[in-house]
C-alpha positions in Angstrom: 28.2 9.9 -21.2 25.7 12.5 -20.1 24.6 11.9 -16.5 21.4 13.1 -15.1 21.2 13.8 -11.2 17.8 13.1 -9.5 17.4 15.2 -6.5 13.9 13.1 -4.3 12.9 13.3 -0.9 9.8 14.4 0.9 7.7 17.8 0.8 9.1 20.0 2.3 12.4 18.8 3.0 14.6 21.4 0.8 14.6 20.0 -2.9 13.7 22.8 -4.7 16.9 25.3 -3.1 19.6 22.7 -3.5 18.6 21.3 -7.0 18.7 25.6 -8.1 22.2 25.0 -6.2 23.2 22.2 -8.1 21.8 23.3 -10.9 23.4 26.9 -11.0 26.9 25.2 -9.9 27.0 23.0 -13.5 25.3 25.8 -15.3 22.3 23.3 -16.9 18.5 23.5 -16.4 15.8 21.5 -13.8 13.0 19.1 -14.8 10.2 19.1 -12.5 9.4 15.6 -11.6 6.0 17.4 -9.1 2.6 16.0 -10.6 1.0 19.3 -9.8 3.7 22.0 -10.1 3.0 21.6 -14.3 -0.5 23.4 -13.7 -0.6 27.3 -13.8 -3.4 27.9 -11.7 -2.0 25.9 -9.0 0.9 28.0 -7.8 1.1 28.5 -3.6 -0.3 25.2 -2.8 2.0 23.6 -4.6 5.0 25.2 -3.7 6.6 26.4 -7.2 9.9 27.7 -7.7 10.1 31.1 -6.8 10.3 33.6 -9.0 14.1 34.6 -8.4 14.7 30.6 -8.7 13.2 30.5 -12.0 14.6 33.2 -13.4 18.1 31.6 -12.6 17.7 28.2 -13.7 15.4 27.2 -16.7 12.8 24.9 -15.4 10.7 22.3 -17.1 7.4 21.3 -16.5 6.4 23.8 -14.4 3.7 26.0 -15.3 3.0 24.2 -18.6 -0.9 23.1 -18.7 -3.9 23.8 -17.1 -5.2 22.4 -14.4 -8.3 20.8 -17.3 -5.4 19.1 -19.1 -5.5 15.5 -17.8 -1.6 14.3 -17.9 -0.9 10.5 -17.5 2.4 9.1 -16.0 3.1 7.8 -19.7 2.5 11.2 -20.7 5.2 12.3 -18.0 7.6 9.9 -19.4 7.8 11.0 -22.6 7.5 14.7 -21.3 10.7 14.4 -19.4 12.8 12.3 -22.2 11.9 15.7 -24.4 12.6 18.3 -22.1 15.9 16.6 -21.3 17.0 15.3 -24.8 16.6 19.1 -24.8 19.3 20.0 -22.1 21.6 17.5 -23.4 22.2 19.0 -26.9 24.0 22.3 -24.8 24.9 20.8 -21.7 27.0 17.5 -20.5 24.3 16.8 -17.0 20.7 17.7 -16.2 18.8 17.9 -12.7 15.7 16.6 -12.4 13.9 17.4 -8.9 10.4 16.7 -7.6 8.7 14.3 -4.9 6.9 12.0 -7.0 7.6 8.6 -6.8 5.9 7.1 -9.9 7.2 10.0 -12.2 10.9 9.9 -11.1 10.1 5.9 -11.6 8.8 6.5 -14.9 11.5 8.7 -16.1 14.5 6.4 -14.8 13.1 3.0 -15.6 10.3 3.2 -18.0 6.7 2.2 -17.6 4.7 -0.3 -19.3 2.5 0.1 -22.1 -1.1 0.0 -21.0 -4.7 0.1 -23.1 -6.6 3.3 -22.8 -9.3 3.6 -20.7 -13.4 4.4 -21.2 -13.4 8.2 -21.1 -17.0 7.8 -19.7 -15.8 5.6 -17.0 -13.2 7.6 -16.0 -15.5 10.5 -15.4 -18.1 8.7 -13.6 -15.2 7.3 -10.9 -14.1 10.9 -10.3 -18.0 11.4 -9.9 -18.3 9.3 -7.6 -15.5 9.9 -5.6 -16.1 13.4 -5.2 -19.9 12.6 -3.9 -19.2 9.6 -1.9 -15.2 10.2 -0.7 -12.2 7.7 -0.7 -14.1 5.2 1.9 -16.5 4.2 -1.1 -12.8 4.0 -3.8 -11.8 2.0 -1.4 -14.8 -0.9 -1.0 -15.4 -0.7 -4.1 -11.9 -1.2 -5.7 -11.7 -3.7 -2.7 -14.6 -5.6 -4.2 -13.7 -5.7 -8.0 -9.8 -6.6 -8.1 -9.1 -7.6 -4.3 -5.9 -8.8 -5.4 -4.3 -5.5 -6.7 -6.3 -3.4 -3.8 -4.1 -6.0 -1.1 -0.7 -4.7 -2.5 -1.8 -1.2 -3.2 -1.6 2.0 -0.7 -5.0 2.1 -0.2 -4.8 5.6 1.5 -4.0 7.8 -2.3 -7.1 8.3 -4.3 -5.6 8.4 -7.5 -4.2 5.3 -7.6 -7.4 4.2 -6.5 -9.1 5.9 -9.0 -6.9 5.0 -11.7 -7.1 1.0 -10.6 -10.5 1.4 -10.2 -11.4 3.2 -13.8 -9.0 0.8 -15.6 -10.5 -2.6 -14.3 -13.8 -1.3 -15.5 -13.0 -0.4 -18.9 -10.7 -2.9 -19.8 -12.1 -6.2 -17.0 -8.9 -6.9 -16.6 -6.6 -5.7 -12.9 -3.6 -3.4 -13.5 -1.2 -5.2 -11.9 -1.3 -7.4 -15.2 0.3 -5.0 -17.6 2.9 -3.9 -14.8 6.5 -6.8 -15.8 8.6 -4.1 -13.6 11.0 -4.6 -16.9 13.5 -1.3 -16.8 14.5 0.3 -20.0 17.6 1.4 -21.0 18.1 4.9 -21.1 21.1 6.7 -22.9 22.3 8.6 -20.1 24.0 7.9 -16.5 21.7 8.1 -13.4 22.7 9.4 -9.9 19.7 9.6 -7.5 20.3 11.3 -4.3 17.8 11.3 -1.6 17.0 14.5 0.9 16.0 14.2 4.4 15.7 15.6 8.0 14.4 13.9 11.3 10.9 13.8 11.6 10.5 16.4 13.9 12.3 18.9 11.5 10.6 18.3 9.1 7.4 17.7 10.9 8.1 21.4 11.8 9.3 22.6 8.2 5.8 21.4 6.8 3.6 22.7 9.6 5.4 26.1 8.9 5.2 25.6 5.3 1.7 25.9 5.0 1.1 28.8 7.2 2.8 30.7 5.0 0.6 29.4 2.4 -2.4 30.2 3.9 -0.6 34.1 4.6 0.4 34.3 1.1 -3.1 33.7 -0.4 -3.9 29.9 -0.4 -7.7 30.1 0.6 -8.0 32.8 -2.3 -6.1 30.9 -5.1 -8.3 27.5 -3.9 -11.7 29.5 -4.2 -11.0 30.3 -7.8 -9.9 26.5 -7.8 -13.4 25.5 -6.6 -15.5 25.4 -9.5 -12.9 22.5 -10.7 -12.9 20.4 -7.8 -14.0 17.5 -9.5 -10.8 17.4 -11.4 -8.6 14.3 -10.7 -5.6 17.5 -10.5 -7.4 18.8 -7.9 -7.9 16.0 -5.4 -4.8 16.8 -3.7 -3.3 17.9 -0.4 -3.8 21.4 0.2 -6.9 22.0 -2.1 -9.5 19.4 -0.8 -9.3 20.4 2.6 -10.0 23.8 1.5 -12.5 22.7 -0.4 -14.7 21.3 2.4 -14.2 24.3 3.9 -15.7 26.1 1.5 -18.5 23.6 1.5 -19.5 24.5 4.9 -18.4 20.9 6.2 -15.9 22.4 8.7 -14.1 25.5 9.8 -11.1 26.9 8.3 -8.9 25.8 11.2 -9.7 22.8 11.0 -9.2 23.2 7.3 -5.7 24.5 7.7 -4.9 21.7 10.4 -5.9 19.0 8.4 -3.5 20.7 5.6 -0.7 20.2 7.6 -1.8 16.6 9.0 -2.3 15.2 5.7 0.9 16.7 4.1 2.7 15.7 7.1 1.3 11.7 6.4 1.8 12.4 2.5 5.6 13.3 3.4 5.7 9.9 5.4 4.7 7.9 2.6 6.7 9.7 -0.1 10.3 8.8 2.6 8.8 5.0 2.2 8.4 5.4 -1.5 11.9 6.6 -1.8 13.8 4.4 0.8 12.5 1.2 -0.6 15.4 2.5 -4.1 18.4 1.1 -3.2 20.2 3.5 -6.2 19.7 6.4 -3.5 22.2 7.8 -2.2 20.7 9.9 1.1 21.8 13.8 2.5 20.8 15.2 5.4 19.0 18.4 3.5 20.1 20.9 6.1 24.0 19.9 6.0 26.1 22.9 4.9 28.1 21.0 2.3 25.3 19.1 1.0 25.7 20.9 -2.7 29.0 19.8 -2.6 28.8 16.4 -1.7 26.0 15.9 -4.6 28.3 17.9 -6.9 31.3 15.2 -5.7 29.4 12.1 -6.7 29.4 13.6 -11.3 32.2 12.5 -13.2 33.6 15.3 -15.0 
């Protein structure tokens, strides 16, 4: 049976060099599983492969749209049962790597069907969440399907967006079309988990993004700026800058808040991730950590 290996874990934590490891060591290809990594013109504050670690392993999803193309989770799913349908006619395993949650979720167990939404609904949300911030997602979510907002983590705007948008197109909550039924996919799963102790990788982030900021983040978010409204673009990294730009603070204070909020981004993805009892967890900086991944295929 072909056998896919999910590399997950937190930003910042290592994923991208061990997966190009792994990768390399069974000669196959990578699936992205970041929701922002796909976009071309987000490059640096998204932390994409590197050049030298594309060039020796194929990636997927990465670089493929532009930041206007508005890609669903759904859309993910089926993305990702492509790209590696794709691998599996030349090779016997994949890797798929990435930090987020509700795509590696999608890909592994499937996600259920759901009606489309009111396009015109959808783009007065994002409206008003750009204007009014995530306090007023928040209320008003709170307000119109209390139920889901009680079970929700009330602190990511898309999710409240998307919760938000979809009760008011369709009147009825999410949380009805979600049966948590998996679906059977036709290759062997092995999830492995990356982490470090907070303080490492409290560190690794807070270093991470100064090296952003040196290799050109404020430039690439400025010609980001004239598509802040984008549902793409209300993510860590680009919205801090973004007030920045709009006067509302200064750039250290921009660059700080960078770090804080990737910092409490990383804390949530490590819950996301730890509530999966499939995962089997590496400490990221061990030197045989490609190894023991590489140990847990049957050849």
């Amino acid at each position: 049976m072909k056998q896919l290996i999910v590399i997950q874990g937190p930003t910042a934590v290592g994923k991208t060099a061990i997966a190009v490891d792994v990768a390399k060591r069974l000669q196959t290809d990578i699936v992205s599983a970041d929701s922002r990594q796909c976009y071309k013109e987000m490059s640096i504050g998204t932390a994409k492969p590197t050049i030298t670690e594309q060039q020796g392993v194929k990636h997927y999803f990465v670089d493929d749209f532009s930041v206007t193309d508005a890609l669903t989770v759904a859309d993910y799913e089926q993305l990702a049962l492509g790209y590696l349908s794709s691998i599996f006619e030349g090779h016997d395993t994949a890797v798929v790597c990435g930090g987020t949650g509700l795509y590696i979720k999608a890909l592994c167990e499937g996600i259920d069907p759901m009606p489309a939404v009111n396009d015109a609904v959808d783009k007065e949300v994002n409206g008003r969440y750009v204007k009014e911030g995530i306090t007023w997602l928040q209320e008003a979510l709170g307000k119109e399907d209390p139920a889901y907002y009680e079970q929700m983590e009330i602190t990511n705007p898309a999710r409240l967006i998307r919760a938000l948008v979809f009760i008011r197109s369709t009147g009825e909550s999410i949380a009805a079309y979600r049966t948590n039924t998996k679906k059977e996919r036709p290759f062997k799963i092995i999830k492995v988990g990356l982490e470090l102790t907070r303080p490492q990788l409290y560190d690794r982030i807070n270093q991470r993004v100064d090296i952003m900021m040196a290799n050109g983040l404020e430039a690439e978010a400025r010609g980001l700026y004239p598509f802040r409204h984008l549902k793409n673009l209300q993510t860590v990294g680009y919205v801090e800058l973004f007030d920045y730009f709009d006067g509302k603070c200064t750039l250290d204070y921009a660059v700080d808040k960078i770090k804080q909020n990737s910092r409490n981004y990383a804390k949530r993805q490590l819950t996301w991730f730890k509530r999966d009892p499939e995962t089997i967890w590496f400490k990221a900086d061990n030197i045989d950590v490609v190894e023991s991944i590489l140990e847990l295929i049957k050849f």
